[in-house]
C-alpha positions in Angstrom: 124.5 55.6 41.1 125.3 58.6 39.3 128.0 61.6 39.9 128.9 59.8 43.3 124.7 60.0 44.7 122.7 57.4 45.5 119.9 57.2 43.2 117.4 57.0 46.2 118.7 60.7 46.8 117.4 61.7 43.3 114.1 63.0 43.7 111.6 62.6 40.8 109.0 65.1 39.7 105.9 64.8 37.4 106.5 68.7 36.9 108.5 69.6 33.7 110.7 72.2 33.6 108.9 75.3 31.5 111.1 76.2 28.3 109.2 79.4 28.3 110.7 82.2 31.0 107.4 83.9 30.7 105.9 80.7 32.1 108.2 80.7 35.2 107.1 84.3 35.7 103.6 83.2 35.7 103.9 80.6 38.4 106.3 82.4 40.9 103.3 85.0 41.0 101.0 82.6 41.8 102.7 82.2 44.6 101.6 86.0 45.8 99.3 85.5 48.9 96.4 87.7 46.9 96.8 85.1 44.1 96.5 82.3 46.3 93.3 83.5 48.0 94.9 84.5 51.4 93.1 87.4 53.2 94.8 90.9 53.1 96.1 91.8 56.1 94.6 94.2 57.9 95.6 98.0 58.5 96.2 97.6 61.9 98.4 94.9 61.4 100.9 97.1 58.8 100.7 99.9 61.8 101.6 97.7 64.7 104.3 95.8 63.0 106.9 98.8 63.1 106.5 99.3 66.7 105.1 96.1 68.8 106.7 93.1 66.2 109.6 92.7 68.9 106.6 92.4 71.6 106.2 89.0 70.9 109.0 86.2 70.3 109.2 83.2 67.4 108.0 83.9 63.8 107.0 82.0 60.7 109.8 80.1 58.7 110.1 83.1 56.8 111.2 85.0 60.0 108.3 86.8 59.7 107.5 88.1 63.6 104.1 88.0 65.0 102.8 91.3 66.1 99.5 91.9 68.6 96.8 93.5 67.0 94.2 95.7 68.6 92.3 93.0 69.5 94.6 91.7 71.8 95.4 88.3 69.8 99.1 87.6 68.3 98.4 87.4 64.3 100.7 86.8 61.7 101.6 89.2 59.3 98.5 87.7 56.9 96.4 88.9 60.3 95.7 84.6 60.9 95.8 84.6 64.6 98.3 82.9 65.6 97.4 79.7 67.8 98.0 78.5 70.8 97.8 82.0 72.2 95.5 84.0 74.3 94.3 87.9 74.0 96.2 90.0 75.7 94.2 92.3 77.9 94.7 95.0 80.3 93.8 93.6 83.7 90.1 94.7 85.1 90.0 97.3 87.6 88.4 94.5 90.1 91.6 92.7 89.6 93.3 94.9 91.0 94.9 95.6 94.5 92.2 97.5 96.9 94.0 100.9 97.6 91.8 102.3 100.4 92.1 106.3 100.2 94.5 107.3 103.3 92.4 108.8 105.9 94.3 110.9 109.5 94.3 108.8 111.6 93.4 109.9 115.5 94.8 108.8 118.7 92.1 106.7 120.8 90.6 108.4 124.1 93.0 107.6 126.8 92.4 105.7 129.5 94.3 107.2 132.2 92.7 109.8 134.8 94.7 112.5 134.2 96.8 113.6 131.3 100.0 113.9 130.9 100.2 117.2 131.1 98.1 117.1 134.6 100.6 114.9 135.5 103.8 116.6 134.9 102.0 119.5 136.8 102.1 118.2 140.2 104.3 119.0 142.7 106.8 117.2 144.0 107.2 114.5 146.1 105.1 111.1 146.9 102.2 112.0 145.5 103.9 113.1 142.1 105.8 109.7 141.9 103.0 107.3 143.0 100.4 109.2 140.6 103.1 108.7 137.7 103.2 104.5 138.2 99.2 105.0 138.3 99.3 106.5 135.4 101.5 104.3 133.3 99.1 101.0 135.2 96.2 102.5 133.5 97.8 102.9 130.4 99.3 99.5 130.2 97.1 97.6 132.0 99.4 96.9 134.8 99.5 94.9 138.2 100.2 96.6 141.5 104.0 97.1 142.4 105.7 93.5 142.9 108.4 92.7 144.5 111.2 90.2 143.1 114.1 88.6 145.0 117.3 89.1 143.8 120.3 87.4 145.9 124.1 89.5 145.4 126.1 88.4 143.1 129.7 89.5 141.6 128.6 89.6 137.8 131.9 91.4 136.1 130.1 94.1 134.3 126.4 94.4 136.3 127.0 93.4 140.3 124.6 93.4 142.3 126.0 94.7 145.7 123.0 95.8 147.6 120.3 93.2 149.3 116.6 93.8 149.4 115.7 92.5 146.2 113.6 94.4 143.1 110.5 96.1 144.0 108.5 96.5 139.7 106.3 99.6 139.7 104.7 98.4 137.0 104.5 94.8 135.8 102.6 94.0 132.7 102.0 90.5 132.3 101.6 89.9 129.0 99.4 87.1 127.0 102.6 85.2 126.4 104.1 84.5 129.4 106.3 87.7 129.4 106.2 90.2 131.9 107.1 93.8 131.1 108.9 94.8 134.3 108.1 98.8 133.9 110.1 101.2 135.9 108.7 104.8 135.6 111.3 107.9 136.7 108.9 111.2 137.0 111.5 113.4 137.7 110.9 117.3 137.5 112.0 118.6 134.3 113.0 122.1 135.5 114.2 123.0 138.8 114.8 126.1 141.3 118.0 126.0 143.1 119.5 128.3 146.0 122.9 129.9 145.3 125.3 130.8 148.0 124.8 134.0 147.6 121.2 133.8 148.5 120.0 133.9 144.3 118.1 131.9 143.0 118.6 129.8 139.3 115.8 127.4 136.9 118.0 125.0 135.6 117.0 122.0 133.6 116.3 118.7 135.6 117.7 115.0 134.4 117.6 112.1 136.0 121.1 111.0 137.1 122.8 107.6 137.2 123.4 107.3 140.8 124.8 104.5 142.6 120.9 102.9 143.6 119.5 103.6 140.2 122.5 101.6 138.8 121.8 98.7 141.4 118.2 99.4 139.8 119.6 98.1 136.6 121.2 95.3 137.8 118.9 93.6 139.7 116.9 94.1 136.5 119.6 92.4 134.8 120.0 89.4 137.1 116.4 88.6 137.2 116.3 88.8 133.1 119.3 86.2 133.1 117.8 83.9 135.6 114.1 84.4 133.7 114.2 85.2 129.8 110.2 85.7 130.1 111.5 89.1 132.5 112.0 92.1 130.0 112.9 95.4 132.0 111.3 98.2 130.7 112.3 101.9 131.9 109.9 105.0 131.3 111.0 108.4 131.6 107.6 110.9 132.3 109.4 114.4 132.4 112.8 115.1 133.2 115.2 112.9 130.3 117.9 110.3 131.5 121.1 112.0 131.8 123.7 110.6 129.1 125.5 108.3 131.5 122.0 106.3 132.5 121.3 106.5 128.7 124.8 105.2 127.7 124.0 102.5 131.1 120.9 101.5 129.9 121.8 101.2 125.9 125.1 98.5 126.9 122.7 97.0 129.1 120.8 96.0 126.3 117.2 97.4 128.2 114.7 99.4 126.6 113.4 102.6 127.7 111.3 105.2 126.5 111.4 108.9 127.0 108.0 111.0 127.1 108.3 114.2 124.7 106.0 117.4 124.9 103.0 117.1 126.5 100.1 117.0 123.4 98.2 120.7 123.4 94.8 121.2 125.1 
């Protein structure tokens, strides 16, 4: 042991120490890349490695970073490609997602008799109503009106007070299981009434929430707690609801659906 080392630490060299500093000189610049043989590195290698060195992550012990050349490889800054790595490539268009171009889109022939606007201009009375459920059965693909018992009950929010059950306009029964229990209101949207003083006035229809329409809804109700398969469904041809049967039918939790402007000729 000498100074305190272990002589095992003491590394021996065949190499002698040059007493001439031009000598040391001449071996650090064989150590120059060029000297040793190693390829220059390419042009495109000095351009990319201002701009994509951070582009790719490690380096040589040096801290020398890799850069991608044009090529798409990852190359050292000799322009060796670097292993273990794969060319980077843009992807080819049939690797990419199919964007069809958007095309207008038309609404298919309908498969009711008349149109809507036929339909909103017949008169009132029987005919009007009856030819408004036909309507929505050929649309939906309906059953003939069905009637549903309903026994009273004292439910806190939805009673129902009146007897005679639920008669659907409309059911739909659907593929699974459900039924679509479709009431349709084809009320007129404007109106002529008589004033006292023998005038006349048009003044803009709605469909009210009267005391038998509300017993409409709660029979609907009943029969949707006693059958979760039974989803009311109110339709509204012409005239709108009024706000009280919209506010009605929105707590109530039931769907409807209100018809705008008739589609031009």
């Amino acid at each position: 042991m000498s100074d305190g080392v272990p002589e095992r630490w003491h590394l021996e060299s065949d190499v002698e120490a040059p007493d001439d500093p031009d000598e040391v000189d001449e071996l650090d610049d064989a150590e120059d890349p060029e000297e040793c043989g190693a390829p220059e590195a390419p042009d495109y290698v000095a351009d990319l490695a201002g701009t994509q060195e951070d582009s790719a992550e490690g380096g040589d012990p040096e801290g020398n970073k890799p850069v991608v050349s044009n090529d798409g490889h990852i190359r050292d800054k000799y322009g060796n490609v670097v292993h273990d790595t794969e060319p980077v490539r843009e992807p080819h268009k049939d690797d990419l997602p199919n964007v069809k171009e958007h095309k207008t889109r038309e609404l298919m022939p309908g498969t009711a008799e008349r149109t809507l606007r036929e339909m909103r201009a017949m008169r009132h009375g029987r005919a009007r109503y009856k030819g408004a459920e036909n309507y929505l059965r050929e649309m939906m693909g309906g059953a003939p009106e069905q009637h549903y018992p309903v026994p009273k009950n004292d439910h806190p929010y939805h009673p129902v007070e009146t007897p005679g059950g639920r008669h659907v306009d409309v059911p739909v029964h659907m593929p699974d299981g459900r039924t679509l229990a479709v009431e349709v209101k084809h009320y007129l949207e404007w109106r002529t009434i008589t004033l006292k003083d023998g005038s006349t006035r048009t003044v803009q229809g709605e469909v009210p929430l009267s005391d038998g329409i509300k017993q409409q809804i709660n029979k609907d109700l009943a029969l949707r707690r006693a059958d979760s398969k039974f989803d009311p469904r109110w339709v509204f041809l012409h005239a709108p609801p009024s706000q009280a049967l919209r506010n009605y039918l929105t707590q109530a939790r039931v769907i409807f659906v209100e018809y705008g402007p008739a589609p031009k000729k």
